[in-house]
C-alpha positions as a printed Julia matrix, in Angstrom:
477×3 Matrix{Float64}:
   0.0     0.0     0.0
   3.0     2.48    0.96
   4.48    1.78   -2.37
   1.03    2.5    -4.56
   0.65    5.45   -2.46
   4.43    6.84   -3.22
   3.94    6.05   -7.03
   0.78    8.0    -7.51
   3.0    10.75   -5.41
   5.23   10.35   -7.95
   2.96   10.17  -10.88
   1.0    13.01   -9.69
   4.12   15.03   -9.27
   5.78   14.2   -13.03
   1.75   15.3   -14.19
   1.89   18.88  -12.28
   5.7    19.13  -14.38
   4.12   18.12  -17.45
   1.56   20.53  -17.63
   4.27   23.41  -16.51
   6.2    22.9   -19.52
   2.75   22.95  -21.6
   2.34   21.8   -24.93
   5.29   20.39  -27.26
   5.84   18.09  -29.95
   4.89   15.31  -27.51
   2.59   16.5   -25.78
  -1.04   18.48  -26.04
  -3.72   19.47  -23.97
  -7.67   18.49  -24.45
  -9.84   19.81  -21.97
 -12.33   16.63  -23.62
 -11.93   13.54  -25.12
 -13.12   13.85  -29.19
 -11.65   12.99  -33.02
  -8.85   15.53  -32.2
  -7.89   13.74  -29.89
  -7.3    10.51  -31.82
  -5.8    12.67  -34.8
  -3.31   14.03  -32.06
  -2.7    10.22  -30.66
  -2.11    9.05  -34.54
   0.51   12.2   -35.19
   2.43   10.77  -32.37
   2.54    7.72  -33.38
   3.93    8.84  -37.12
   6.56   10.49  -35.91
   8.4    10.09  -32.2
   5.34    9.46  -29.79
   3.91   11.5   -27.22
   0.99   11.47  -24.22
  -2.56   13.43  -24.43
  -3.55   15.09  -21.11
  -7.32   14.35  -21.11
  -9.24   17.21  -18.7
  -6.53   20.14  -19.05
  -7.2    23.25  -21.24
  -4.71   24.6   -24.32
  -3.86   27.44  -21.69
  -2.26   24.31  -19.01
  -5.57   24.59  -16.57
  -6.79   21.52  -14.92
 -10.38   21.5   -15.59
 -10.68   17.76  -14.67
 -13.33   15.04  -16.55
 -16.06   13.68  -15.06
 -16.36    9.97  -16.34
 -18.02    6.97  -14.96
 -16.93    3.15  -15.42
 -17.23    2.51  -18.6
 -16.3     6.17  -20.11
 -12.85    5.32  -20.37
 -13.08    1.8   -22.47
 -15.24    3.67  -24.29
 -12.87    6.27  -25.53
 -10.08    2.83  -26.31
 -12.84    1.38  -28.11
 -13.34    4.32  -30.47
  -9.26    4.86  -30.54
  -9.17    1.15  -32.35
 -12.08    1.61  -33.96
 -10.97    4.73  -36.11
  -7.46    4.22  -36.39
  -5.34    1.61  -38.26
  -2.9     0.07  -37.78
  -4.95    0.02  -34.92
  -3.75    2.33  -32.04
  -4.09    0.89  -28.15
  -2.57    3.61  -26.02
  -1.65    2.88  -22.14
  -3.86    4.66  -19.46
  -3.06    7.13  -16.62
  -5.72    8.44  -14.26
  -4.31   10.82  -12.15
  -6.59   13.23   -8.96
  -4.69   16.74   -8.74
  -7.07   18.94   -6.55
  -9.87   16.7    -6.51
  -9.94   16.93  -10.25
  -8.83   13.48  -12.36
  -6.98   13.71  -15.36
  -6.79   10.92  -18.07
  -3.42   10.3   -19.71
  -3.15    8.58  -22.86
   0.09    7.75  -24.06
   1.67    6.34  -27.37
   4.73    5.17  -28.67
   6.11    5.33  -32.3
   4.4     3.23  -34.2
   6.67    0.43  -35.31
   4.67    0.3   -38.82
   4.06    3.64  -40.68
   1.51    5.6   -41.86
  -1.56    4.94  -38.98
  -4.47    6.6   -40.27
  -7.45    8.22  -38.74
 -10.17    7.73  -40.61
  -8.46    7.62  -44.19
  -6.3    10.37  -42.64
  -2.85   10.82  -42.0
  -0.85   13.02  -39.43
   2.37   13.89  -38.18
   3.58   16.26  -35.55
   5.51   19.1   -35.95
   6.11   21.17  -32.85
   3.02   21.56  -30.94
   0.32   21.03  -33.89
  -0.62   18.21  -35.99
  -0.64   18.74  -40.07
  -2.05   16.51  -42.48
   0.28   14.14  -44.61
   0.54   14.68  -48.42
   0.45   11.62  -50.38
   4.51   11.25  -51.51
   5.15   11.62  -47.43
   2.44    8.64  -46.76
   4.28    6.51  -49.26
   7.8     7.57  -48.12
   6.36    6.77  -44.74
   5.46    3.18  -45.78
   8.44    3.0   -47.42
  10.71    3.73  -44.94
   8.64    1.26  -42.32
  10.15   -1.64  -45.04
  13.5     0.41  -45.53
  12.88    0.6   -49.26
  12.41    3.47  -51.46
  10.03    4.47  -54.13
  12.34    3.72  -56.92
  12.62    0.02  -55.61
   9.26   -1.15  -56.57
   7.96   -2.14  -59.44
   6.69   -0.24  -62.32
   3.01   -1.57  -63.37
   2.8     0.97  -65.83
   5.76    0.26  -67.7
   7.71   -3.02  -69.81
  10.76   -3.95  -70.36
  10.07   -2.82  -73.7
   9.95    0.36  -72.45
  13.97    0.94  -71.57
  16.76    0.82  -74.03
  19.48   -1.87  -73.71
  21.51    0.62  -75.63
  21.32    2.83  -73.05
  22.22    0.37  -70.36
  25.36   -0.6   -72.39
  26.3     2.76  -72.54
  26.19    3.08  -68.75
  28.2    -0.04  -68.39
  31.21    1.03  -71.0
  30.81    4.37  -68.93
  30.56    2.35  -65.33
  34.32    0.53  -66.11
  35.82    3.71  -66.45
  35.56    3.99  -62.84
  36.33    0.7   -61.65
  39.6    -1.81  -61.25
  37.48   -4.71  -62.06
  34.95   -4.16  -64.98
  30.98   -5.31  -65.46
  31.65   -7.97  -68.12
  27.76   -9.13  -67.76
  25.33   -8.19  -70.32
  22.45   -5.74  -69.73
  19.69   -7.58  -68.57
  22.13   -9.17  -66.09
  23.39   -5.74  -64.8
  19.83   -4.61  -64.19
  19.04   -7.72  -62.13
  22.33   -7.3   -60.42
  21.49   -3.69  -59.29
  17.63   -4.44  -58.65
  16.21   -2.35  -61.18
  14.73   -5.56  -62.8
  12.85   -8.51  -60.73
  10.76  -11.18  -61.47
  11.34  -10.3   -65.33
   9.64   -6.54  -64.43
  11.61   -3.41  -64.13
  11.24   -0.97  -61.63
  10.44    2.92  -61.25
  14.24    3.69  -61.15
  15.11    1.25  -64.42
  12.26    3.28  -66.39
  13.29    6.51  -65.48
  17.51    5.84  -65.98
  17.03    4.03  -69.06
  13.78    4.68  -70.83
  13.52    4.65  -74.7
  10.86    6.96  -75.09
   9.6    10.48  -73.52
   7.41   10.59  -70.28
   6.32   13.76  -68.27
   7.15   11.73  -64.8
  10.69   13.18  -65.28
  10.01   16.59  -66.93
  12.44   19.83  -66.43
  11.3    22.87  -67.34
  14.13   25.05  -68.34
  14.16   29.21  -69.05
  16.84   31.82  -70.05
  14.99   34.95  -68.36
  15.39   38.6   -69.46
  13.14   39.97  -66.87
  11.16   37.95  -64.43
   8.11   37.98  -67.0
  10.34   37.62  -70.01
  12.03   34.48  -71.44
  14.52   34.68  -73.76
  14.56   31.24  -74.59
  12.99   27.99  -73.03
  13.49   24.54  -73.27
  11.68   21.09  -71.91
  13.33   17.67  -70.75
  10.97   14.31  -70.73
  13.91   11.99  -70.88
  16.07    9.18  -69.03
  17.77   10.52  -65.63
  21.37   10.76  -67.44
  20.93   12.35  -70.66
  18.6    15.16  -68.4
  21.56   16.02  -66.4
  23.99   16.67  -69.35
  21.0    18.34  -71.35
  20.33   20.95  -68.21
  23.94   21.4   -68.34
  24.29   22.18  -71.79
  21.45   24.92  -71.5
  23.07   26.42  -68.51
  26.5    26.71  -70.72
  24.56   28.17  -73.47
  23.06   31.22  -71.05
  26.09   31.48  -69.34
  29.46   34.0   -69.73
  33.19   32.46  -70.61
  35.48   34.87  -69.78
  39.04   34.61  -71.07
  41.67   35.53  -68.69
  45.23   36.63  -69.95
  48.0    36.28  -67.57
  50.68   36.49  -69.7
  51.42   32.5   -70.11
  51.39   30.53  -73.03
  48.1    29.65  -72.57
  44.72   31.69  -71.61
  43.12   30.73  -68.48
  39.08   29.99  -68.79
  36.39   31.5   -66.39
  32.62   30.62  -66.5
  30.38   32.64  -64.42
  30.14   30.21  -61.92
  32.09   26.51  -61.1
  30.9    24.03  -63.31
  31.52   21.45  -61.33
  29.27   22.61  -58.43
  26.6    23.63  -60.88
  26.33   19.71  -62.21
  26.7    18.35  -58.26
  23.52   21.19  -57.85
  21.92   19.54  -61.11
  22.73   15.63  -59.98
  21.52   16.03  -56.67
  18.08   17.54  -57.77
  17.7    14.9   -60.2
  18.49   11.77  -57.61
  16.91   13.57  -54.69
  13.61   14.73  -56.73
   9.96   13.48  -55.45
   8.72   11.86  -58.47
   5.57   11.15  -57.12
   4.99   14.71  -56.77
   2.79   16.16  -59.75
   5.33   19.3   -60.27
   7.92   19.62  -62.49
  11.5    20.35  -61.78
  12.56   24.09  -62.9
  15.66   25.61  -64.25
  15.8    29.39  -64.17
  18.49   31.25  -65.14
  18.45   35.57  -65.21
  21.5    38.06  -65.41
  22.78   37.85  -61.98
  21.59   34.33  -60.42
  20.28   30.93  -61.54
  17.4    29.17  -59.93
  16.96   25.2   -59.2
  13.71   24.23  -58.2
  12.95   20.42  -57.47
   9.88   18.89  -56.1
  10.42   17.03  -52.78
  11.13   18.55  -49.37
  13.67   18.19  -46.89
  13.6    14.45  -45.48
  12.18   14.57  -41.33
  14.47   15.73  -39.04
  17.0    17.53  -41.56
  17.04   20.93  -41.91
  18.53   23.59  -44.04
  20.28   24.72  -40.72
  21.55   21.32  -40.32
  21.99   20.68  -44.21
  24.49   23.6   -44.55
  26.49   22.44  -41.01
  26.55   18.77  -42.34
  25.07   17.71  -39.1
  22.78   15.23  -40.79
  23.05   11.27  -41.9
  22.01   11.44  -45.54
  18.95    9.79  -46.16
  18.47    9.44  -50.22
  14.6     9.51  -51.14
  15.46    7.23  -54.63
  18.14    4.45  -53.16
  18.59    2.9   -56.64
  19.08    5.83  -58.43
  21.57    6.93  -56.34
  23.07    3.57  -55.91
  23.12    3.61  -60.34
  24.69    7.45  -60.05
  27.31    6.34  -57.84
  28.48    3.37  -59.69
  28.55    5.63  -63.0
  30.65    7.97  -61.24
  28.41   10.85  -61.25
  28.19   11.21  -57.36
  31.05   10.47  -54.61
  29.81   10.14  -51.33
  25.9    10.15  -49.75
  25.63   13.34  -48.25
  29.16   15.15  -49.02
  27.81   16.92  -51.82
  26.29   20.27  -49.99
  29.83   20.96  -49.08
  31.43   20.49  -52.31
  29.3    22.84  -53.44
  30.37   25.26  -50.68
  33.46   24.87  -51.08
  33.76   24.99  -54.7
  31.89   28.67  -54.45
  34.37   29.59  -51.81
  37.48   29.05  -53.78
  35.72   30.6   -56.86
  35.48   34.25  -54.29
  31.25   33.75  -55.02
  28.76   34.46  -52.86
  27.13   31.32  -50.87
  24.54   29.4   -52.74
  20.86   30.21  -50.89
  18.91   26.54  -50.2
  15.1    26.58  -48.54
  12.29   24.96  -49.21
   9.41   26.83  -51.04
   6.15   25.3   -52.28
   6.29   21.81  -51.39
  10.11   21.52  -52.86
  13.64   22.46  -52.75
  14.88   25.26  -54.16
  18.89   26.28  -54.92
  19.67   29.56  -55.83
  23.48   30.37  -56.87
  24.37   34.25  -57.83
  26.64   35.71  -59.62
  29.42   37.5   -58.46
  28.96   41.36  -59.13
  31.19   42.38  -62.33
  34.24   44.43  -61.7
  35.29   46.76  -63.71
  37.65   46.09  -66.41
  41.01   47.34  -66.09
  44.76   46.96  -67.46
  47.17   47.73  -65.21
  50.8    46.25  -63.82
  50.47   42.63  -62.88
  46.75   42.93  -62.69
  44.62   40.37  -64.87
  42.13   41.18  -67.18
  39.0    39.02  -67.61
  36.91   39.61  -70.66
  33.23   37.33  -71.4
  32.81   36.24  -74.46
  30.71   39.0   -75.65
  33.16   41.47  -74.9
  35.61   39.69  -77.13
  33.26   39.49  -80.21
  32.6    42.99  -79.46
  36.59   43.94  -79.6
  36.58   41.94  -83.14
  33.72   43.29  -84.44
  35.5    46.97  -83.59
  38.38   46.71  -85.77
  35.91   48.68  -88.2
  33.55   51.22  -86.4
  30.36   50.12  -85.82
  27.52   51.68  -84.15
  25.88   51.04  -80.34
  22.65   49.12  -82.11
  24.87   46.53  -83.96
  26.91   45.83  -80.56
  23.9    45.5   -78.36
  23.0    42.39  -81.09
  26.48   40.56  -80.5
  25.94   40.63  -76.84
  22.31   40.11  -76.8
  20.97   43.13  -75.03
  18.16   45.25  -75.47
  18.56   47.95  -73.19
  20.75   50.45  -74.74
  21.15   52.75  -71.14
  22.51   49.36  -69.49
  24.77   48.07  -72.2
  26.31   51.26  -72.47
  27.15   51.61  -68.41
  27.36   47.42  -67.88
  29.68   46.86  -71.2
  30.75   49.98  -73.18
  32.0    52.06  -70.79
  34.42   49.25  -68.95
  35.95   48.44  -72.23
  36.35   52.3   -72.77
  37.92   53.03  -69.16
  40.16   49.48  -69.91
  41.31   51.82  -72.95
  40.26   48.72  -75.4
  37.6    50.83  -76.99
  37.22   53.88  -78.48
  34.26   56.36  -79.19
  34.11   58.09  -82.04
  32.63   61.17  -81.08
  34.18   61.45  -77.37
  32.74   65.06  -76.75
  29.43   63.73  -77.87
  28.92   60.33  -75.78
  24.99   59.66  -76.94
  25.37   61.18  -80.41
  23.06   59.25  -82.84
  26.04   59.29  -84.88
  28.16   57.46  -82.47
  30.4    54.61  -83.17
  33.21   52.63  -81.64
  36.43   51.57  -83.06
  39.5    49.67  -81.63
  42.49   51.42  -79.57
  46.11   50.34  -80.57
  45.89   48.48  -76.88
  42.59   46.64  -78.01
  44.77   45.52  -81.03
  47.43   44.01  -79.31
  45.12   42.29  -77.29
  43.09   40.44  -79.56
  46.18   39.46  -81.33
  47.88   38.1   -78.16
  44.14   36.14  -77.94
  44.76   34.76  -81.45
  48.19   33.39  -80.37
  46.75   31.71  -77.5
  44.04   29.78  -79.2
């Protein structure tokens, strides 16, 4: 008797704490017993467990329940009734004050998603928020430690992938590897997983498939203004040939500067690292929610590029944590992945945020921005603000492709209109002040009419140093 008496001290005691720290990720407040209650008891159990204090307001007031014999079976009953996998929580009763409070406590569920009524919940701080369908599957999936890309794909045949394809991921596979894959295709998809039982999965269609499907689509842009596209482009193809497609566009949109140091040979500058571009490009194509109904989205302007890819941040990683690397990766398509690794493409799960980093840093680039927007992932990279262009003792001089074909187009005078075409601008006001003026002040360029800057007359010609220049750029090619 001594001992039941100094538990329910104790229990009483842990309650009064409880309900002093007040509501949390595992644990809320009901001043009654109703469906929120068994949404809040199914949240728990989809994510780390919790307890449900049964006669104590939002506010942490004990209000007390008044219940008879059967009131509390009653409430179990209708738990297991509108939950599955069924949920059968243990019971507290606790008397603070004369008033009794009912405790209902879960643990995480060791199969996931448990429903309530068709429904599914998780908790996230102190409030419960419906499931979308990809995190219900994930959810299942991770309860079986598979992935998506795993299972097999009823919608698709074997005559759906190229072998072709495969091979060429095979011959590009032993260019990595000591020992090389001597099997033939078919064999290297069973030996990977992306075939069984003579039916290929999600991952085989999408890394090998022979025709176009929008269950991989990229939209791609080249945007003059945030309304205006210059030019657009659309990917419905295998996994690989998307990634060096996306690439290719990004080139295209992008500046080369030439950089003369005074070696033999010209040094080469894009407007951002390549490489950390593609890792940005590889990881939104392994790491992408293909279950999700949007699209992935390429945007690049003048000053920054935009990577948008459906799919959020697994649970429990954040872009806090993402950018500290004080996470354990957790890749949403394993066999992808698993196929990108073996072809070389990626290095190590989860090293690839800080190569990226990194490879910014030593480029003297701003940090790329990652958060999640809209039910995705989005990467923004920026360019670093132009310098101005000058020539002097030891310094180097770094000149984008444009402003080369605008030097060589020079060595004849030629008017403002005609040089806005070479480098693709429409807005005379900024091409003269953005590209112009530097190559003016780096004494490359010449005007014409110097007393008369924005004479409709205007044209510019090359200076003797502009000369010597593009000749020393001849001799380096």
């Amino acid at each position: 008797m001594a001992g039941d008496k100094g538990r329910h001290i104790s229990m009483k005691q842990k309650t009064i704490e409880g309900i002093e720290i007040g509501e949390s990720e595992t644990v809320e407040f009901k001043s009654s017993f109703d469906k929120d209650t068994i949404e809040t008891l199914v949240a728990f159990a989809n994510t780390t467990g919790g307890k449900v204090f049964i006669g104590v307001s939002d506010k942490g007031e004990i209000k007390g329940i008044k219940s008879g014999k059967e009131t509390v079976q009653n409430w179990i009953n209708q738990i297991k009734q509108f939950t599955s996998h069924a949920i059968i929580p243990d019971i507290e009763t606790v008397t603070i004050k004369n008033k009794s409070i009912v405790i209902f406590s879960v643990q995480e569920s060791p199969i996931k998603p448990v429903a309530c009524r068709g429904r599914y919940y998780k908790r996230i701080k102190n409030a419960n928020h419906q499931l979308s369908v990809s995190e219900v599957v994930n959810l299942h999936l991770k309860t079986f430690n598979t992935s998506w890309d795993f299972h097999i794909d009823e919608h698709h045949t074997e005559k759906d992938i190229s072998f072709d394809k495969v091979q060429n991921f095979i011959e590009h596979t032993n260019t990595n590897r000591e020992s090389p894959i001597l099997d033939a295709p078919l064999t290297v998809l069973q030996k990977f997983e992306l075939m069984r039982e003579g039916k290929i999965t999600y991952a085989c269609f999408l890394l090998f498939m022979s025709v176009e499907s929008s269950l991989s689509t990229i939209e791609l842009g080249r945007f003059q203004t945030p309304t205006i596209i210059k030019d657009a482009m659309r990917f419905k193809t295998d996994l690989f040939t998307e990634v060096d497609g996306v690439m290719q566009f990004i080139q295209k949109h992008i500046n080369k500067a030439y950089i003369i140091t005074g070696r033999p040979q010209r040094e080469e500058r894009w407007d951002y690292p390549l490489d950390a571009i593609r890792e940005i490009v590889v990881n939104a194509v392994i790491h992408r929610d293909y279950t999700s109904p949007q699209d992935s989205v390429v945007k690049i302007y003048d000053d920054k590029i935009e990577i948008f890819n459906p799919g959020k941040l697994p649970d429990g990683i954040t872009v806090e944590k993402l950018l500290k690397g004080d996470y354990v990766s957790n890749t949403r398509n394993k066999k992808i992945a698993d196929v990108f690794k073996a072809a070389g493409l990626i290095e190590k799960y989860g090293s690839g945020i800080r190569r990226i980093l990194n490879a910014f840093k030593t480029y003297g680039m701003p940090a790329p921005e990652f958060r999640e927007i809209s039910g995705g992932f989005m990467v923004t990279v920026y360019k670093k603000a132009v310098s101005r262009v000058t020539e002097q003792v030891g310094t180097k001089l770094a000149l984008s492709r444009h402003q080369v074909d605008i030097l060589r187009k020079c060595l004849i005078e030629t008017g403002i209109i005609e040089l806005m075409t070479i480098a693709e601008r429409t807005d005379r006001t900024k091409f003269r002040h953005q590209v112009l003026n530097l190559l003016i002040e780096a004494r490359l360029l010449e005007m014409t009419i110097p007393n008369k800057p924005t004479s409709s007359k205007q044209k510019y010609r090359l200076t003797e140093e502009g000369e010597k220049l593009l000749e020393k750029l001849k001799n380096n090619e």
